[in-house]
C-alpha positions in Angstrom: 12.0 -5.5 77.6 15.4 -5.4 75.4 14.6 -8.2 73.7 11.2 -7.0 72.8 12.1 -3.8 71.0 14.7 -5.5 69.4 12.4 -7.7 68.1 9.8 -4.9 66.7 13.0 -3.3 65.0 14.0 -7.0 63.4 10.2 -7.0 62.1 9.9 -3.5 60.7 13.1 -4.5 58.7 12.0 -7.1 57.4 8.4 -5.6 56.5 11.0 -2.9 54.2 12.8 -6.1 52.9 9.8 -8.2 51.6 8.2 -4.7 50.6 11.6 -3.6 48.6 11.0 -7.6 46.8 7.8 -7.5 46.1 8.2 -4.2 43.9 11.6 -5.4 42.5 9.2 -8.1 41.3 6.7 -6.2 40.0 9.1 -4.5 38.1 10.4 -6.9 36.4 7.2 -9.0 35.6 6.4 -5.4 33.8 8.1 -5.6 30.6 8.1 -2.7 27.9 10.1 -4.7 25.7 6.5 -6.3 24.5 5.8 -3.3 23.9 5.9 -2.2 19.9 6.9 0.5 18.1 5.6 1.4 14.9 7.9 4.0 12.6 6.2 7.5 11.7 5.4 7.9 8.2 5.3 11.3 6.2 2.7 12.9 3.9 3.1 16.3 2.7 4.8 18.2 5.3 2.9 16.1 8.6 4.5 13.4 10.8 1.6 10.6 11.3 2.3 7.8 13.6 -0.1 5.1 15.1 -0.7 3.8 18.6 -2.6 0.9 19.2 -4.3 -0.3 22.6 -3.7 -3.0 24.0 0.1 -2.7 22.9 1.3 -5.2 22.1 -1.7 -5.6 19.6 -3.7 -8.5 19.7 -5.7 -10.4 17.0 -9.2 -9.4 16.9 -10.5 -5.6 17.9 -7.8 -3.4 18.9 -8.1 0.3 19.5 -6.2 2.2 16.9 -4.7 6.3 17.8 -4.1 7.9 14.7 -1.4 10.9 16.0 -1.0 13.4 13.4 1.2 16.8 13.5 2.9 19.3 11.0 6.1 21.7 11.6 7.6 21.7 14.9 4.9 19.3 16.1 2.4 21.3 15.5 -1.1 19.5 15.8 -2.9 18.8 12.5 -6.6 18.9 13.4 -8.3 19.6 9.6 -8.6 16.1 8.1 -10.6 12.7 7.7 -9.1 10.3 9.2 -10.2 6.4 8.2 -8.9 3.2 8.8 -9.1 -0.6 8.1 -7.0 -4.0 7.9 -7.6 -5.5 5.1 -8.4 -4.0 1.4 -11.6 -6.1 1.1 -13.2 -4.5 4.4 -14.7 -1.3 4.4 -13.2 1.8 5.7 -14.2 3.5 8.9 -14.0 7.0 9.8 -11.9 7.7 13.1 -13.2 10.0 15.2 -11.1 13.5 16.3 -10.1 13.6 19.4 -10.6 17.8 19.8 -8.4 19.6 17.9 -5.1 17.9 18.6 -4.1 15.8 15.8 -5.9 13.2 17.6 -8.0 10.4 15.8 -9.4 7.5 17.1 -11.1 4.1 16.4 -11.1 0.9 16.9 -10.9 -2.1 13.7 -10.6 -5.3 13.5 -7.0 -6.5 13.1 -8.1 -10.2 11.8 -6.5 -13.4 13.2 -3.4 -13.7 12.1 0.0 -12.6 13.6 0.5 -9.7 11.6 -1.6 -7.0 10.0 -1.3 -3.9 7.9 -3.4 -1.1 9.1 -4.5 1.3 6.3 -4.6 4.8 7.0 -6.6 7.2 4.6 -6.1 11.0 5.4 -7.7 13.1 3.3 -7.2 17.0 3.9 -9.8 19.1 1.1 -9.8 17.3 -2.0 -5.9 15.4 -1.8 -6.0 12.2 0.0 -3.6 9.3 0.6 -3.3 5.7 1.9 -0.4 5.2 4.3 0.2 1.7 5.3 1.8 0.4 8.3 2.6 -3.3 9.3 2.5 -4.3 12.9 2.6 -7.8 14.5 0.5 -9.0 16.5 0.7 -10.6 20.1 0.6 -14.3 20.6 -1.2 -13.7 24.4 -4.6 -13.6 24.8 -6.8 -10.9 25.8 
């Protein structure tokens, strides 16, 4: 009978052993050092910075967030947002995500393994073209 509970105890240890590896594992398969940052740029008093989805980016569609906000990080919600990758294509209006300096869209980033996604914001009559280079991931989708 000794031996027997013994035994259960030995097998619920090692059921917390292999469970302890297998999410030490899955940590460490995740890595956010893939992951890229693009650098905030400035117009007038706002702080715009991109996101993209999937990060790292890959060649082809990839979802761009434009993230736009004023003093103390205030959320800018009053412009028109538009992006694209390449001065020959067309622009394409984001689309605000409510009223929290949100805007959204996805573009094509071409084929290559870097692209420089054009942001226009245009707030009444002033507008400008930001311009942010990002490389792009080697993996498939």
């Amino acid at each position: 009978m000794f031996w027997r509970l013994e035994l259960q105890l030995w097998v619920a240890g090692m059921k917390r052993i292999i469970l302890l590896c297998v999410i030490g594992l899955l940590a460490a398969c995740h890595s956010d050092a893939q992951r890229i940052s693009i650098p905030v740029q400035h117009w007038k008093d706002m702080d715009v910075r991109i996101e993209t989805h999937p990060n790292p980016p890959l060649a082809g569609m990839s979802d761009m967030v434009v993230i736009v906000t004023g003093l103390r990080g205030k959320p800018i919600s009053d412009l028109t947002v538009s992006l694209r990758s390449d001065d020959s294509a067309p622009w394409v209006q984001a689309i605000q995500d409510g009223f929290i300096g949100v805007y959204r869209r996805a573009i094509d980033l071409g084929d290559n393994d870097q692209a420089v996604v054009r942001v226009k914001i245009q707030q009444g009559d002033v507008q400008t073209v930001l311009k942010f280079p990002i490389r792009l991931s080697a993996g498939q989708g």
